[in-house]
C-alpha positions as CSV (number, residue, x, y, z in Angstrom):
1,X,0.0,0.0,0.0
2,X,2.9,2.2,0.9
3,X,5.2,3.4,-2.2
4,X,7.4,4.8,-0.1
5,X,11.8,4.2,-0.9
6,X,14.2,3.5,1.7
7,X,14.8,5.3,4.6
8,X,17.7,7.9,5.0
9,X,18.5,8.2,8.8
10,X,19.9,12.1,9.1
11,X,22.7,12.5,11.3
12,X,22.5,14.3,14.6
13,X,24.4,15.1,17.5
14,X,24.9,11.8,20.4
15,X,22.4,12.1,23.1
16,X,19.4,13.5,21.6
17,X,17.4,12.0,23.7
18,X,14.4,10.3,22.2
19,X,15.8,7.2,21.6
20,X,17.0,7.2,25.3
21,X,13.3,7.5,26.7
22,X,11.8,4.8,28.6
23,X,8.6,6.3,28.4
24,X,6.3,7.3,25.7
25,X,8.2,7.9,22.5
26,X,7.0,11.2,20.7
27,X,7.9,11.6,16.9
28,X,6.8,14.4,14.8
29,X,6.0,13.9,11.0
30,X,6.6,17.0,9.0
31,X,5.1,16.3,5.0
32,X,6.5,18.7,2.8
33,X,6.3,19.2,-1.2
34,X,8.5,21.9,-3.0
35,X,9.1,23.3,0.8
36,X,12.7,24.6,0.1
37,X,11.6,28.5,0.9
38,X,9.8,28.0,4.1
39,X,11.0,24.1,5.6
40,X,14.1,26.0,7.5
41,X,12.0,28.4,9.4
42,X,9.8,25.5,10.6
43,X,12.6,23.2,11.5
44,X,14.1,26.2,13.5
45,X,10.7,26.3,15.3
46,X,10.6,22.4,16.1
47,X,14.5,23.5,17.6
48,X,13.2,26.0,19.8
49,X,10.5,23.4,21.0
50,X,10.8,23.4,25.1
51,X,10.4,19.6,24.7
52,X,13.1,18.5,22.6
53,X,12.5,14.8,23.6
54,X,11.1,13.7,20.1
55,X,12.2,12.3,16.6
56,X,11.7,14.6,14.1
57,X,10.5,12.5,10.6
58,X,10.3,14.6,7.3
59,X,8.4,13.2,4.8
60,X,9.3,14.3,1.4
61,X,6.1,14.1,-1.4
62,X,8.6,14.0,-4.4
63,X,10.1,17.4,-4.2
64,X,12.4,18.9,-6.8
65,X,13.5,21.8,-5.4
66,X,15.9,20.8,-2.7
67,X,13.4,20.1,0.3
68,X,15.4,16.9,1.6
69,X,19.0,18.6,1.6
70,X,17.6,21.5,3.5
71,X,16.5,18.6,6.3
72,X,20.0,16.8,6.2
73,X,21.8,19.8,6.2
74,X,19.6,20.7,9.7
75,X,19.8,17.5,10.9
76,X,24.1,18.4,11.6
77,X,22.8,21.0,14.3
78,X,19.2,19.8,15.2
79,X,19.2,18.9,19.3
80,X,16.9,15.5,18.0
81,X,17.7,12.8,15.4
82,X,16.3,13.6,11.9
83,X,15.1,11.1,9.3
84,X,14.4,11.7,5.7
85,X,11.3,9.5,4.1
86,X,10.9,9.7,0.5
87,X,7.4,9.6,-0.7
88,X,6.9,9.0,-4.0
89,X,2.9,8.7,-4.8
90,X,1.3,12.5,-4.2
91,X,-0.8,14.0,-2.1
92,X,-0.7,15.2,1.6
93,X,-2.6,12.5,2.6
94,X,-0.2,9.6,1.3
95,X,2.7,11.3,2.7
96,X,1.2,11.5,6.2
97,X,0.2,7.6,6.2
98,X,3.9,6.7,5.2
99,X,5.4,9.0,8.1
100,X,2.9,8.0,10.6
101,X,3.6,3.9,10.0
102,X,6.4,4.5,9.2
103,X,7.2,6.4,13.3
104,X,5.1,3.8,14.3
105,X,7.0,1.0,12.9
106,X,9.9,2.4,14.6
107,X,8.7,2.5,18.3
108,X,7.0,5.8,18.1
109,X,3.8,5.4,20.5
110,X,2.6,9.2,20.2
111,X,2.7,11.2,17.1
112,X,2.8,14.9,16.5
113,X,2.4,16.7,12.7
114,X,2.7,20.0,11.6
115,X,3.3,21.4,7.7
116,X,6.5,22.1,6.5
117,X,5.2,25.9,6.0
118,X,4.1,25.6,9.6
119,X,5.5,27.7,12.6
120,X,4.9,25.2,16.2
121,X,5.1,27.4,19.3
122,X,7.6,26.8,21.6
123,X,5.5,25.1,23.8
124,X,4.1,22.6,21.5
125,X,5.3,19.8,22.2
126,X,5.1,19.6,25.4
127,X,1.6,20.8,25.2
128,X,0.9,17.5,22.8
129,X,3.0,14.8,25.0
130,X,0.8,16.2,28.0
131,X,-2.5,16.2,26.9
132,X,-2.1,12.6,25.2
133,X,-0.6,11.1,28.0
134,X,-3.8,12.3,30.4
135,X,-6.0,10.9,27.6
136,X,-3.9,7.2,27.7
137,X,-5.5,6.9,24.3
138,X,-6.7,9.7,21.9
139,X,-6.3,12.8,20.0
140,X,-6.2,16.5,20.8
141,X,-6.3,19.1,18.2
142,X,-4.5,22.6,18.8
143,X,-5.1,26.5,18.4
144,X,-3.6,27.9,14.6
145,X,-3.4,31.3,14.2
146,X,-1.6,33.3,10.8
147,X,2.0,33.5,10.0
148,X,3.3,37.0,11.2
149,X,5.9,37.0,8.6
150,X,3.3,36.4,5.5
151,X,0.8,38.8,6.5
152,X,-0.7,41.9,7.9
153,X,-3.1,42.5,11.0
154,X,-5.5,42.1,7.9
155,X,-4.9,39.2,6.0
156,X,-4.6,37.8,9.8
157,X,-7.5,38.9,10.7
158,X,-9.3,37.0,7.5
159,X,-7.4,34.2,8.4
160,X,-9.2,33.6,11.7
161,X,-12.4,34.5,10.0
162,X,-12.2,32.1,7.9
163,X,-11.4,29.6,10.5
164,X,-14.1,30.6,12.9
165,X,-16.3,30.1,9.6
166,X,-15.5,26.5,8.7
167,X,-15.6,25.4,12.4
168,X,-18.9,26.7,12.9
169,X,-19.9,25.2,9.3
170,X,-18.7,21.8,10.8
171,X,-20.5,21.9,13.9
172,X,-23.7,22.9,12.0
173,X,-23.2,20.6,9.1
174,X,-26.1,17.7,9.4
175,X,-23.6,15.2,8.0
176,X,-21.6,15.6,11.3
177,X,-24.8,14.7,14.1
178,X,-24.4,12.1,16.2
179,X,-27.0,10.4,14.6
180,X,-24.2,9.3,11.8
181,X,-22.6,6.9,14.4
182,X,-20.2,9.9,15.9
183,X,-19.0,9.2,19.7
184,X,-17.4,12.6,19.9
185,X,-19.2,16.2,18.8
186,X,-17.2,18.1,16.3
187,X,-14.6,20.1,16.7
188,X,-12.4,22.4,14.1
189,X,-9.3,19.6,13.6
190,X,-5.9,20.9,11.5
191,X,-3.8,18.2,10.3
192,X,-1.1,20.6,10.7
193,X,-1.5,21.0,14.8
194,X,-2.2,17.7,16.0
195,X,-1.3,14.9,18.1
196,X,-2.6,11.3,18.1
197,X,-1.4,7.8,20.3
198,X,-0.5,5.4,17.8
199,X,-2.7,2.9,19.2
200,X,-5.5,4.8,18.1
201,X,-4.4,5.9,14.7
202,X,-3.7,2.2,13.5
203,X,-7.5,0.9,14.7
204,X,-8.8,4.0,12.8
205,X,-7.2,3.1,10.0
206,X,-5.0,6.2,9.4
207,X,-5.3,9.0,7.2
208,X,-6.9,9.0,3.8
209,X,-4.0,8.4,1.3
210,X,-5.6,11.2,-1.3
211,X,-4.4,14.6,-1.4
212,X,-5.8,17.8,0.1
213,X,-8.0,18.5,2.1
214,X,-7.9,14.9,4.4
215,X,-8.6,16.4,7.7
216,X,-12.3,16.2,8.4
217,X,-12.4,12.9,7.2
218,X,-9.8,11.7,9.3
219,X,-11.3,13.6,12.3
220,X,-14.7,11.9,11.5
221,X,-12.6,8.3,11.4
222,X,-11.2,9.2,15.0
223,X,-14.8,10.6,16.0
224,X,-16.5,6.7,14.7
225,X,-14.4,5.3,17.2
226,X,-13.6,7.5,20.0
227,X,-15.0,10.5,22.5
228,X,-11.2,11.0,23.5
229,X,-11.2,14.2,21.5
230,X,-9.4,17.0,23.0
231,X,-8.5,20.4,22.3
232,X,-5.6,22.3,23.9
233,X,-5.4,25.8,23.6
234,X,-1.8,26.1,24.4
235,X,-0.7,23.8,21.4
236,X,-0.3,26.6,18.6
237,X,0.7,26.4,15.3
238,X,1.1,29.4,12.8
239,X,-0.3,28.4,10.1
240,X,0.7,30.0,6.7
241,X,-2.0,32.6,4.5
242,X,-0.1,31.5,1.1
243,X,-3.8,30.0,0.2
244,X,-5.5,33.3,1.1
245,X,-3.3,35.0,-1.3
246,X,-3.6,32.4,-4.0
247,X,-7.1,31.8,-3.8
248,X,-8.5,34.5,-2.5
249,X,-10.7,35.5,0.2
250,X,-14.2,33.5,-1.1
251,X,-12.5,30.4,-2.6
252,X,-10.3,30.1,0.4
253,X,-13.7,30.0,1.4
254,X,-14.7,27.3,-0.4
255,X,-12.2,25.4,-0.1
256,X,-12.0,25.0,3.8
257,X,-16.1,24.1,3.5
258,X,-15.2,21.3,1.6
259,X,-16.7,22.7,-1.4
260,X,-13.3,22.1,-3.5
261,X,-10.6,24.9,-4.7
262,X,-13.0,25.8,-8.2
263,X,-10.2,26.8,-10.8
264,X,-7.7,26.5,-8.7
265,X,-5.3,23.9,-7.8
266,X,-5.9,21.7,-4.6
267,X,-2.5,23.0,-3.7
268,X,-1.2,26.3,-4.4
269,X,2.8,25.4,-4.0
Protein backbone atom coordinates (compact mmCIF):
# COMPACT_ATOMS: atom_id res chain seq x y z
CA UNK A 1 0.00 0.00 0.00
CA UNK A 2 2.92 2.22 0.92
CA UNK A 3 5.16 3.35 -2.23
CA UNK A 4 7.42 4.78 -0.11
CA UNK A 5 11.79 4.24 -0.86
CA UNK A 6 14.17 3.52 1.74
CA UNK A 7 14.81 5.28 4.64
CA UNK A 8 17.66 7.92 4.96
CA UNK A 9 18.49 8.18 8.79
CA UNK A 10 19.89 12.13 9.07
CA UNK A 11 22.74 12.50 11.32
CA UNK A 12 22.49 14.32 14.57
CA UNK A 13 24.42 15.11 17.50
CA UNK A 14 24.87 11.85 20.35
CA UNK A 15 22.36 12.06 23.08
CA UNK A 16 19.44 13.47 21.55
CA UNK A 17 17.41 11.96 23.73
CA UNK A 18 14.35 10.27 22.17
CA UNK A 19 15.78 7.20 21.61
CA UNK A 20 17.01 7.17 25.27
CA UNK A 21 13.33 7.46 26.70
CA UNK A 22 11.81 4.75 28.58
CA UNK A 23 8.58 6.26 28.36
CA UNK A 24 6.31 7.31 25.70
CA UNK A 25 8.18 7.93 22.46
CA UNK A 26 6.99 11.24 20.69
CA UNK A 27 7.88 11.57 16.86
CA UNK A 28 6.84 14.41 14.81
CA UNK A 29 6.04 13.89 11.04
CA UNK A 30 6.64 17.02 8.99
CA UNK A 31 5.13 16.30 4.95
CA UNK A 32 6.53 18.69 2.78
CA UNK A 33 6.28 19.20 -1.24
CA UNK A 34 8.54 21.92 -3.02
CA UNK A 35 9.15 23.34 0.77
CA UNK A 36 12.71 24.62 0.12
CA UNK A 37 11.60 28.46 0.87
CA UNK A 38 9.77 27.97 4.05
CA UNK A 39 11.04 24.10 5.56
CA UNK A 40 14.10 25.96 7.47
CA UNK A 41 11.96 28.43 9.37
CA UNK A 42 9.82 25.46 10.63
CA UNK A 43 12.64 23.15 11.48
CA UNK A 44 14.08 26.25 13.48
CA UNK A 45 10.68 26.33 15.27
CA UNK A 46 10.58 22.43 16.07
CA UNK A 47 14.49 23.49 17.56
CA UNK A 48 13.19 26.00 19.83
CA UNK A 49 10.53 23.40 20.97
CA UNK A 50 10.78 23.40 25.07
CA UNK A 51 10.37 19.59 24.71
CA UNK A 52 13.06 18.47 22.61
CA UNK A 53 12.48 14.84 23.59
CA UNK A 54 11.14 13.71 20.14
CA UNK A 55 12.21 12.31 16.61
CA UNK A 56 11.66 14.58 14.05
CA UNK A 57 10.48 12.49 10.62
CA UNK A 58 10.27 14.62 7.35
CA UNK A 59 8.36 13.18 4.78
CA UNK A 60 9.32 14.27 1.41
CA UNK A 61 6.11 14.08 -1.43
CA UNK A 62 8.58 13.96 -4.44
CA UNK A 63 10.06 17.38 -4.16
CA UNK A 64 12.42 18.87 -6.76
CA UNK A 65 13.52 21.81 -5.38
CA UNK A 66 15.94 20.78 -2.72
CA UNK A 67 13.43 20.12 0.26
CA UNK A 68 15.36 16.93 1.58
CA UNK A 69 18.97 18.57 1.62
CA UNK A 70 17.64 21.54 3.45
CA UNK A 71 16.46 18.58 6.30
CA UNK A 72 20.03 16.80 6.21
CA UNK A 73 21.81 19.82 6.25
CA UNK A 74 19.61 20.74 9.72
CA UNK A 75 19.76 17.48 10.93
CA UNK A 76 24.10 18.38 11.64
CA UNK A 77 22.77 21.02 14.33
CA UNK A 78 19.15 19.77 15.18
CA UNK A 79 19.22 18.93 19.32
CA UNK A 80 16.89 15.51 18.05
CA UNK A 81 17.69 12.75 15.37
CA UNK A 82 16.29 13.58 11.94
CA UNK A 83 15.07 11.09 9.34
CA UNK A 84 14.39 11.66 5.69
CA UNK A 85 11.30 9.53 4.09
CA UNK A 86 10.95 9.71 0.47
CA UNK A 87 7.35 9.56 -0.69
CA UNK A 88 6.88 9.04 -4.01
CA UNK A 89 2.88 8.74 -4.80
CA UNK A 90 1.29 12.52 -4.23
CA UNK A 91 -0.78 13.99 -2.06
CA UNK A 92 -0.70 15.20 1.62
CA UNK A 93 -2.62 12.52 2.56
CA UNK A 94 -0.19 9.64 1.30
CA UNK A 95 2.72 11.34 2.75
CA UNK A 96 1.24 11.48 6.19
CA UNK A 97 0.20 7.61 6.22
CA UNK A 98 3.87 6.70 5.16
CA UNK A 99 5.36 8.97 8.11
CA UNK A 100 2.94 8.04 10.62
CA UNK A 101 3.56 3.92 10.02
CA UNK A 102 6.44 4.54 9.17
CA UNK A 103 7.19 6.35 13.29
CA UNK A 104 5.08 3.77 14.35
CA UNK A 105 7.05 1.02 12.88
CA UNK A 106 9.91 2.44 14.64
CA UNK A 107 8.71 2.46 18.31
CA UNK A 108 6.98 5.76 18.12
CA UNK A 109 3.82 5.39 20.53
CA UNK A 110 2.62 9.20 20.17
CA UNK A 111 2.72 11.22 17.10
CA UNK A 112 2.82 14.94 16.46
CA UNK A 113 2.44 16.70 12.74
CA UNK A 114 2.73 20.00 11.58
CA UNK A 115 3.32 21.39 7.67
CA UNK A 116 6.54 22.13 6.54
CA UNK A 117 5.24 25.88 6.01
CA UNK A 118 4.11 25.64 9.56
CA UNK A 119 5.52 27.70 12.58
CA UNK A 120 4.88 25.24 16.18
CA UNK A 121 5.12 27.39 19.26
CA UNK A 122 7.64 26.81 21.56
CA UNK A 123 5.47 25.09 23.82
CA UNK A 124 4.15 22.61 21.54
CA UNK A 125 5.26 19.77 22.16
CA UNK A 126 5.10 19.61 25.40
CA UNK A 127 1.59 20.82 25.16
CA UNK A 128 0.86 17.49 22.84
CA UNK A 129 3.03 14.83 24.99
CA UNK A 130 0.84 16.18 28.05
CA UNK A 131 -2.50 16.22 26.86
CA UNK A 132 -2.08 12.61 25.16
CA UNK A 133 -0.62 11.10 27.97
CA UNK A 134 -3.77 12.28 30.43
CA UNK A 135 -6.03 10.91 27.58
CA UNK A 136 -3.93 7.22 27.70
CA UNK A 137 -5.52 6.86 24.29
CA UNK A 138 -6.75 9.75 21.87
CA UNK A 139 -6.30 12.84 20.00
CA UNK A 140 -6.22 16.45 20.85
CA UNK A 141 -6.27 19.11 18.24
CA UNK A 142 -4.50 22.57 18.83
CA UNK A 143 -5.15 26.52 18.35
CA UNK A 144 -3.59 27.87 14.59
CA UNK A 145 -3.36 31.31 14.24
CA UNK A 146 -1.55 33.32 10.82
CA UNK A 147 2.00 33.53 9.98
CA UNK A 148 3.25 36.98 11.16
CA UNK A 149 5.86 37.04 8.56
CA UNK A 150 3.26 36.38 5.48
CA UNK A 151 0.77 38.84 6.53
CA UNK A 152 -0.68 41.89 7.92
CA UNK A 153 -3.08 42.54 10.98
CA UNK A 154 -5.49 42.14 7.95
CA UNK A 155 -4.89 39.16 6.03
CA UNK A 156 -4.62 37.80 9.78
CA UNK A 157 -7.45 38.87 10.68
CA UNK A 158 -9.33 37.00 7.52
CA UNK A 159 -7.44 34.15 8.43
CA UNK A 160 -9.19 33.61 11.75
CA UNK A 161 -12.38 34.49 10.02
CA UNK A 162 -12.24 32.09 7.94
CA UNK A 163 -11.41 29.60 10.46
CA UNK A 164 -14.09 30.64 12.87
CA UNK A 165 -16.26 30.12 9.55
CA UNK A 166 -15.49 26.52 8.68
CA UNK A 167 -15.64 25.36 12.43
CA UNK A 168 -18.90 26.67 12.88
CA UNK A 169 -19.89 25.22 9.32
CA UNK A 170 -18.69 21.80 10.82
CA UNK A 171 -20.51 21.95 13.95
CA UNK A 172 -23.66 22.87 11.99
CA UNK A 173 -23.23 20.64 9.09
CA UNK A 174 -26.09 17.65 9.44
CA UNK A 175 -23.56 15.24 8.03
CA UNK A 176 -21.65 15.62 11.30
CA UNK A 177 -24.75 14.68 14.06
CA UNK A 178 -24.39 12.09 16.21
CA UNK A 179 -26.96 10.45 14.55
CA UNK A 180 -24.22 9.34 11.77
CA UNK A 181 -22.57 6.91 14.44
CA UNK A 182 -20.20 9.93 15.92
CA UNK A 183 -19.04 9.23 19.69
CA UNK A 184 -17.42 12.62 19.91
CA UNK A 185 -19.15 16.20 18.81
CA UNK A 186 -17.20 18.10 16.27
CA UNK A 187 -14.57 20.06 16.68
CA UNK A 188 -12.37 22.35 14.05
CA UNK A 189 -9.34 19.63 13.55
CA UNK A 190 -5.93 20.88 11.52
CA UNK A 191 -3.83 18.19 10.29
CA UNK A 192 -1.09 20.61 10.67
CA UNK A 193 -1.48 21.04 14.82
CA UNK A 194 -2.24 17.71 16.04
CA UNK A 195 -1.28 14.90 18.14
CA UNK A 196 -2.63 11.25 18.14
CA UNK A 197 -1.42 7.80 20.30
CA UNK A 198 -0.49 5.41 17.79
CA UNK A 199 -2.69 2.93 19.22
CA UNK A 200 -5.51 4.77 18.12
CA UNK A 201 -4.37 5.89 14.67
CA UNK A 202 -3.74 2.22 13.49
CA UNK A 203 -7.51 0.93 14.66
CA UNK A 204 -8.83 3.98 12.78
CA UNK A 205 -7.20 3.09 9.99
CA UNK A 206 -4.96 6.19 9.43
CA UNK A 207 -5.33 9.02 7.25
CA UNK A 208 -6.86 8.96 3.82
CA UNK A 209 -3.97 8.38 1.33
CA UNK A 210 -5.57 11.24 -1.29
CA UNK A 211 -4.42 14.60 -1.44
CA UNK A 212 -5.78 17.85 0.07
CA UNK A 213 -7.99 18.50 2.09
CA UNK A 214 -7.92 14.92 4.44
CA UNK A 215 -8.59 16.37 7.73
CA UNK A 216 -12.29 16.17 8.38
CA UNK A 217 -12.36 12.87 7.20
CA UNK A 218 -9.80 11.69 9.29
CA UNK A 219 -11.28 13.62 12.27
CA UNK A 220 -14.68 11.91 11.54
CA UNK A 221 -12.64 8.31 11.42
CA UNK A 222 -11.21 9.18 15.00
CA UNK A 223 -14.80 10.55 16.03
CA UNK A 224 -16.52 6.74 14.70
CA UNK A 225 -14.36 5.25 17.22
CA UNK A 226 -13.64 7.46 19.98
CA UNK A 227 -14.95 10.55 22.46
CA UNK A 228 -11.24 11.03 23.49
CA UNK A 229 -11.16 14.22 21.51
CA UNK A 230 -9.41 17.03 23.03
CA UNK A 231 -8.50 20.36 22.30
CA UNK A 232 -5.56 22.33 23.91
CA UNK A 233 -5.44 25.83 23.59
CA UNK A 234 -1.83 26.09 24.44
CA UNK A 235 -0.75 23.82 21.36
CA UNK A 236 -0.35 26.56 18.62
CA UNK A 237 0.67 26.37 15.34
CA UNK A 238 1.06 29.43 12.81
CA UNK A 239 -0.29 28.45 10.13
CA UNK A 240 0.72 30.03 6.69
CA UNK A 241 -2.01 32.62 4.49
CA UNK A 242 -0.08 31.54 1.09
CA UNK A 243 -3.78 30.03 0.18
CA UNK A 244 -5.53 33.32 1.15
CA UNK A 245 -3.32 35.00 -1.34
CA UNK A 246 -3.65 32.43 -4.02
CA UNK A 247 -7.15 31.79 -3.83
CA UNK A 248 -8.51 34.53 -2.50
CA UNK A 249 -10.75 35.46 0.20
CA UNK A 250 -14.21 33.52 -1.14
CA UNK A 251 -12.45 30.38 -2.61
CA UNK A 252 -10.29 30.11 0.37
CA UNK A 253 -13.69 30.01 1.44
CA UNK A 254 -14.72 27.32 -0.40
CA UNK A 255 -12.20 25.38 -0.06
CA UNK A 256 -12.05 25.01 3.75
CA UNK A 257 -16.11 24.12 3.47
CA UNK A 258 -15.21 21.33 1.60
CA UNK A 259 -16.72 22.69 -1.44
CA UNK A 260 -13.34 22.08 -3.53
CA UNK A 261 -10.64 24.87 -4.74
CA UNK A 262 -13.01 25.82 -8.22
CA UNK A 263 -10.21 26.78 -10.82
CA UNK A 264 -7.69 26.54 -8.71
CA UNK A 265 -5.32 23.89 -7.79
CA UNK A 266 -5.87 21.67 -4.64
CA UNK A 267 -2.46 23.01 -3.74
CA UNK A 268 -1.19 26.30 -4.35
CA UNK A 269 2.80 25.43 -3.96
Amino acid sequence: MNHRLPEQLAPHPAGGGAAERTGPRLWVVVPAYQEAARIGATLDALARQHDRDFTLLVVDNASTDGTADIVRRFAARAPFPVRVLTEPEKGVGCAVDTGFRYAIGHGATHLARTDADCLPRPGWTAAARATLTRLGEGMVCGRLDARRDEHGPLGRAAFRTLVAIAAAFGRLRPAHRPRHGFRAPYRMHAGNNMAITASLYLAVGGMPRRPSPTDRAFLNRVRRHTADIARCRRMVVENSTRRLRAYGLVGTARWYLDLGSGRHTADPR
